[in-house]
C-alpha positions as CSV (number, residue, x, y, z in Angstrom):
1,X,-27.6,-13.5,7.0
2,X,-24.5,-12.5,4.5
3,X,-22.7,-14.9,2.6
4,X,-19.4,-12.7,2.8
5,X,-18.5,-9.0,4.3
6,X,-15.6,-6.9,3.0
7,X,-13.6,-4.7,5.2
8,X,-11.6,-2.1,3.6
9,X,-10.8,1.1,1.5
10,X,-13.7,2.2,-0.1
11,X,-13.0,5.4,-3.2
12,X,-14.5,6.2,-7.0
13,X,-11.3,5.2,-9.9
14,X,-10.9,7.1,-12.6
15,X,-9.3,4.2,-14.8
16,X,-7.8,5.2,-17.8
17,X,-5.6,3.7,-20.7
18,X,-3.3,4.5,-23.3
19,X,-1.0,2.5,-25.2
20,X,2.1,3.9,-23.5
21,X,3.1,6.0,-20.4
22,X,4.4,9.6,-21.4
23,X,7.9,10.5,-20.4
24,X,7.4,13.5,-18.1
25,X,7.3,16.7,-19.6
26,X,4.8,14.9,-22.6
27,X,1.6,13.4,-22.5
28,X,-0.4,10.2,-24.0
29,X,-3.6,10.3,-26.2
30,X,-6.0,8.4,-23.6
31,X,-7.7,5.5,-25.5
32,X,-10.6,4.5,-23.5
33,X,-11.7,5.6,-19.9
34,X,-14.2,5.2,-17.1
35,X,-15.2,5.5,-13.8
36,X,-15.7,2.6,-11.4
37,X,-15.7,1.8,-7.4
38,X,-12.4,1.2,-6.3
39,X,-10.4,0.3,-3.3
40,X,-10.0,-3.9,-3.0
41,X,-12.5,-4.7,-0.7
42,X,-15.1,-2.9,-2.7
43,X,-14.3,-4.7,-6.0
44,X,-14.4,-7.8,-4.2
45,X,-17.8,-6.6,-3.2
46,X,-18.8,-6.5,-6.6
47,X,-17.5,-9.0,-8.6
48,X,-19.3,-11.7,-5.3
49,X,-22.4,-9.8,-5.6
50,X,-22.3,-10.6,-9.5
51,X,-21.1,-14.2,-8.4
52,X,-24.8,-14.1,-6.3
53,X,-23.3,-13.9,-3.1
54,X,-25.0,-11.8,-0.5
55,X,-22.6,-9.3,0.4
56,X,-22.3,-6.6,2.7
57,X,-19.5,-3.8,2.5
58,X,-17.3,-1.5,5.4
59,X,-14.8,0.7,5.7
60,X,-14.2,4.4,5.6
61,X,-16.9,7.4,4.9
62,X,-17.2,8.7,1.4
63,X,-18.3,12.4,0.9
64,X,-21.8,14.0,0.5
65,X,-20.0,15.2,-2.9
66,X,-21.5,13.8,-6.5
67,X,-18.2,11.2,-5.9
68,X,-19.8,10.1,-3.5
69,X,-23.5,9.6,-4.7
70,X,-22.1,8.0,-7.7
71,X,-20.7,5.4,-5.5
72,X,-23.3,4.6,-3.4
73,X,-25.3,4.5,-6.7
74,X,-23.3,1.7,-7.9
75,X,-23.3,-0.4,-4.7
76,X,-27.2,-0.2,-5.0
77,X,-27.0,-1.5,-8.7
78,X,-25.0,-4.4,-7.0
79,X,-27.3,-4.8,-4.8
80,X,-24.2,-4.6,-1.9
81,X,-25.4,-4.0,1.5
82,X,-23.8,-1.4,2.5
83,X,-23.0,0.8,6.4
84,X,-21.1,3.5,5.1
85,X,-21.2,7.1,6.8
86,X,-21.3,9.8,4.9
87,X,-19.9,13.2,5.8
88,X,-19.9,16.9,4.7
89,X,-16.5,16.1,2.9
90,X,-14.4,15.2,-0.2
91,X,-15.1,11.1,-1.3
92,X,-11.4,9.7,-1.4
93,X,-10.2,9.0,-5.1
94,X,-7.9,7.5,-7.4
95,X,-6.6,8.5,-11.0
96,X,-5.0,5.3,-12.4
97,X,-3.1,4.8,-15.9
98,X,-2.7,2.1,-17.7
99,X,-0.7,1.2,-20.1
100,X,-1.3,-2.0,-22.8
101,X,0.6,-4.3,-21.1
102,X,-1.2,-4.1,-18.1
103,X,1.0,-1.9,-15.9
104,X,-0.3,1.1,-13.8
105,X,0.2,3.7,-12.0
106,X,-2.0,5.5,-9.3
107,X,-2.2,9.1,-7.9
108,X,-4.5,9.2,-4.7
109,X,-6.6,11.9,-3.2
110,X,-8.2,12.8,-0.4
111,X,-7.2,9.7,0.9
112,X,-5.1,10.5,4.3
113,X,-8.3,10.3,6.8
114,X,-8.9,6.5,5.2
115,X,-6.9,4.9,7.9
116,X,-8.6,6.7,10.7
117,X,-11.9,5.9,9.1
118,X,-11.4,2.3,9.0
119,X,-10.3,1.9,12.5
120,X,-12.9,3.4,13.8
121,X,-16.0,1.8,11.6
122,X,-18.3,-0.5,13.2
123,X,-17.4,-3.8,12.9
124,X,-20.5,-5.4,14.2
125,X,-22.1,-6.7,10.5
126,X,-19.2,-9.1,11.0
127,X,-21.2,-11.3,13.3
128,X,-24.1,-11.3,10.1
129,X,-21.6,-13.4,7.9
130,X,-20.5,-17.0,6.9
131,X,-17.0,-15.3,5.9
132,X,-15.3,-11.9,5.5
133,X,-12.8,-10.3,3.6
134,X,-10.2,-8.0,5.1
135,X,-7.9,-5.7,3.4
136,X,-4.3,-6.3,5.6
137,X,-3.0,-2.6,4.1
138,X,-4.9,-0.8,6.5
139,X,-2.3,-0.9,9.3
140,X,-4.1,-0.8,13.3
141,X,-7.7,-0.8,11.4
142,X,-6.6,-3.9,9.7
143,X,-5.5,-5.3,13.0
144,X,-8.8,-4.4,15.1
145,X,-10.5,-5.8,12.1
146,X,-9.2,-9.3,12.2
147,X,-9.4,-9.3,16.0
148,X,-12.8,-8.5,16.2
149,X,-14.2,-11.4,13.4
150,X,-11.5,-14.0,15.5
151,X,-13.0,-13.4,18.5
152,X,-16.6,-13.9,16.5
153,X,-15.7,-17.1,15.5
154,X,-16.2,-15.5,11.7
155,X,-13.7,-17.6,9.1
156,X,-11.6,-14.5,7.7
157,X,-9.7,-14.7,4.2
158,X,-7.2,-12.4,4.7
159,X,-5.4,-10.3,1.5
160,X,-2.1,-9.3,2.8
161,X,-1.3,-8.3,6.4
162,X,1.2,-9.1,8.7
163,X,2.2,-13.0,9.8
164,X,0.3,-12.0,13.1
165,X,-2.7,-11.6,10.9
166,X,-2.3,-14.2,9.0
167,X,-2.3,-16.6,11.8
168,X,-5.6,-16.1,12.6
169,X,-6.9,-16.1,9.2
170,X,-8.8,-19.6,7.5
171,X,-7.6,-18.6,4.1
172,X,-4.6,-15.9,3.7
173,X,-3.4,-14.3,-0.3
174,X,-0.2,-12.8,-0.4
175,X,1.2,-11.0,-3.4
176,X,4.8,-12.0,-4.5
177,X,6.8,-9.1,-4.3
178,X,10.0,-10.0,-2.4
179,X,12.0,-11.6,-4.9
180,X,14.7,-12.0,-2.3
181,X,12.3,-15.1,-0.8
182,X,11.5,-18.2,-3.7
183,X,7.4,-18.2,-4.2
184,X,7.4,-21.8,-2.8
185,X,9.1,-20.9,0.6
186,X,6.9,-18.0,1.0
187,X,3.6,-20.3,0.4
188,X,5.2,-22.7,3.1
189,X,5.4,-20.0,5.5
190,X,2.1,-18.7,4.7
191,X,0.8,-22.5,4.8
192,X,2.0,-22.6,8.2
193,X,0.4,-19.7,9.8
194,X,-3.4,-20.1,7.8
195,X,-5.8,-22.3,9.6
196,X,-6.4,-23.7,5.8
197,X,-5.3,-22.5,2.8
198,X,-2.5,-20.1,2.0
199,X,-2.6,-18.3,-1.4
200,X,0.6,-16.5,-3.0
201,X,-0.4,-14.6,-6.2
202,X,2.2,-14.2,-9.5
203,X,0.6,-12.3,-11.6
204,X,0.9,-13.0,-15.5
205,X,2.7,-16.3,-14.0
206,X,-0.4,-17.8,-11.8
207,X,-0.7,-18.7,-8.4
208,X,0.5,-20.9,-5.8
209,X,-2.3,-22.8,-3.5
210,X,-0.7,-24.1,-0.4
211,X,-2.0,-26.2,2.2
212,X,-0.5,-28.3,5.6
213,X,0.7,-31.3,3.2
214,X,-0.2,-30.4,-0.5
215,X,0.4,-27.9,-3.1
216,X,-1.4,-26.7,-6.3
217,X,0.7,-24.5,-9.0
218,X,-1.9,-22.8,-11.2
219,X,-1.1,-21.1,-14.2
220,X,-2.9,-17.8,-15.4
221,X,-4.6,-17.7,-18.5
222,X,-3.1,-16.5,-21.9
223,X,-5.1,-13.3,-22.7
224,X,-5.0,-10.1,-23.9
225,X,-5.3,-8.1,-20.9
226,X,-7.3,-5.1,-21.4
227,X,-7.1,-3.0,-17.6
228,X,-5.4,-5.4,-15.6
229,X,-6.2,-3.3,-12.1
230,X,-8.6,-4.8,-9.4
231,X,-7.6,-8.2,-10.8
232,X,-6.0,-9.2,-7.6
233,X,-9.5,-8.2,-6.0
234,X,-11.4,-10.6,-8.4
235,X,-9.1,-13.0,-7.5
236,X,-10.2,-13.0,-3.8
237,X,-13.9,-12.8,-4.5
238,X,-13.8,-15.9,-6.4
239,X,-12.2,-17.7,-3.9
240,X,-14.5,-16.2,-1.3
241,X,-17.1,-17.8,-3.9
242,X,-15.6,-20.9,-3.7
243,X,-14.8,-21.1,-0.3
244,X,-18.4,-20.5,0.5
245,X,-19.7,-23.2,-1.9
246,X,-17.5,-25.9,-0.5
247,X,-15.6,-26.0,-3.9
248,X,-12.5,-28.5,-3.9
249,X,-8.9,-26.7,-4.4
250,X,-8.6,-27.6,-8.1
251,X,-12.0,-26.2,-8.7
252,X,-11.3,-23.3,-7.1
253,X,-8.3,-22.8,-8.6
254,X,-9.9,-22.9,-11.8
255,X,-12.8,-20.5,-11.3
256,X,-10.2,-17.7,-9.5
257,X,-7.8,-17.6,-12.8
258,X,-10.7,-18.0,-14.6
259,X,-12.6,-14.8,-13.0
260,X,-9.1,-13.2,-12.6
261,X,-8.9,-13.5,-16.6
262,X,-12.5,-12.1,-17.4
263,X,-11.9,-9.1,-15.3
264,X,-8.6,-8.3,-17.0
265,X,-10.1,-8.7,-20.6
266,X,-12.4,-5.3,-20.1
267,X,-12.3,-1.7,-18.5
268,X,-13.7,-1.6,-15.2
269,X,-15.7,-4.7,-15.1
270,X,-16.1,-5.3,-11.5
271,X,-19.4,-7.0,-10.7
272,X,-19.9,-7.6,-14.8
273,X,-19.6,-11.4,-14.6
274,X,-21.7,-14.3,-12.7
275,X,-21.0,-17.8,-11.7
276,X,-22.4,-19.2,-14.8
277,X,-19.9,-16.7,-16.9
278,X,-17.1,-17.7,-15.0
279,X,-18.1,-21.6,-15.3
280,X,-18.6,-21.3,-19.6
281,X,-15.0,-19.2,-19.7
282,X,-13.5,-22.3,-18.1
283,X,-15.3,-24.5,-20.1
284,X,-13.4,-22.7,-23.6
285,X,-10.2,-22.1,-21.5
286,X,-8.2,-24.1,-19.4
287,X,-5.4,-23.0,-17.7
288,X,-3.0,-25.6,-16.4
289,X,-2.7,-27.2,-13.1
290,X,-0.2,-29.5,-11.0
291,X,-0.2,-30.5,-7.8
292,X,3.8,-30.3,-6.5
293,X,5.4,-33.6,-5.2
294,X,7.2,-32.8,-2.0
295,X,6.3,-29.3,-1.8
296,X,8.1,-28.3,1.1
297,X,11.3,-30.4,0.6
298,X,14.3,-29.2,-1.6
299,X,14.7,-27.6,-5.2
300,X,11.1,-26.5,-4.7
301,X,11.8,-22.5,-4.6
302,X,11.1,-22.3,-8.0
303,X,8.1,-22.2,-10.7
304,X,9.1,-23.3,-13.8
């Protein structure tokens, strides 16, 4: 039996940083780079693995190229369980700058059969888990995906996807992009459609935790961020953590900024940091909490 199975894109980053993008036509002295597993679902791999979860990993096939030994390298030294098929072909894979303050950029390749992959993986390791994580950017495959672990009675924590999606999920993580919408109405939406928790992410501003009747506000830690890409990814695999050790909301709040944090302090540390790291980081560093009174009445669209 698995503690958690991720669904998703599966590639090898090339993560590199300078202190600056170019303007075109220039370039950027590189000052540190590496290589690491990439694609959301297999960073949350990681980083639970290191959390000592037992973790299992699908999605698309990854080349019989060194890319693709390299990766399957690294899920052994996580020691993620892994049904990946491997094909006389190209492993998909990402360049990705970033700058000092944490922005980045990514150029893809060899990624257009991804999709195709995914939606027609085996989904069957599903029924071998206490939860799993799907990727909701992976359009029909995302779809088949959550349908499949619904119908298996598997609780699904759901990063992105559609409302439909999210409706069948236990625990749902959006990303605030559409500033058009206030973060508190979208986490009452959310809240509506997730069987229990509903997460919207802020970035360098926190996270808002919403459930039926009560909300928690939680504000990121004050760090110097280092590669700030996958963070989103360690995010979810601490909650997945937490999730599957029956932690209470502000606890889990508290260990996903905290793991959030950790992973944005190094260069490719996915899979670098247990529970007990996590646990001493919060110990030193608190980040602030507060539960919201009336969440979903008025003059709540905003965090302060």
């Amino acid at each position: 039996m698995l503690d958690l199975v991720c669904f998703g894109f599966i590639r090898l980053d090339t993560i590199a940083i300078a202190p600056s993008f170019p303007e075109i036509n220039s370039g950027a002295e590189v000052a540190a780079a590496t290589q690491a597993i990439g694609g959301d679902a297999a960073i949350v791999a990681c980083h639970a693995s290191g959390l000592g979860l037992r973790v299992g990993l699908i999605g698309n096939s990854i080349g019989n190229d060194s890319n693709g030994q390299l990766l399957l390298g690294m899920m052994d030294r996580y020691n993620i369980h892994q049904e990946l098929c491997q094909i006389d072909s190209s492993t998909p894979s990402n360049f990705v700058a970033v700058d000092r303050r944490g922005n980045r950029t990514w150029f893809g390749l060899h990624c257009k059969r991804v999709r195709d992959d995914c939606f027609n993986t085996p989904l069957e390791l599903f029924t071998c888990a206490k939860l799993v994580y799907i990727d909701g950017y992976l359009g029909n495959a995302s779809v088949r995906a959550v349908r499949f672990a619904s119908n298996s009675q598997v609780p699904i924590l759901l990063n992105m996807g559609t409302d439909d999606l999210a409706s069948r999920s236990s625990i749902s993580i959006t990303s605030y992009y559409d500033k058009s919408c206030p973060p508190m109405d979208l986490a009452r939406h959310r809240a509506e459609l997730a069987d229990i928790l509903a997460i919207v992410t802020l970035g360098d501003k926190g996270s808002i935790f919403a459930g039926r009747e009560r909300v928690l506000v939680s504000r990121a830690h004050n760090i110097s961020v280092v590669d700030a890409s996958g963070a989103g990814a360690a995010f979810a695999a601490a909650i997945a953590y937490s999730f599957l050790r029956n932690h209470e909301l502000e606890e889990m709040a508290r260990f996903a900024a905290a793991l959030a944090a950790l992973h944005c302090s190094v260069l490719g540390g996915a899979g670098d940091f247990s529970a007990q790291d996590v646990m001493h980081y919060m110990e030193k560093s608190s980040n602030h909490l507060r539960f919201v009174r009336d969440p979903y009445g008025k003059n709540t669209g905003s965090i302060q």
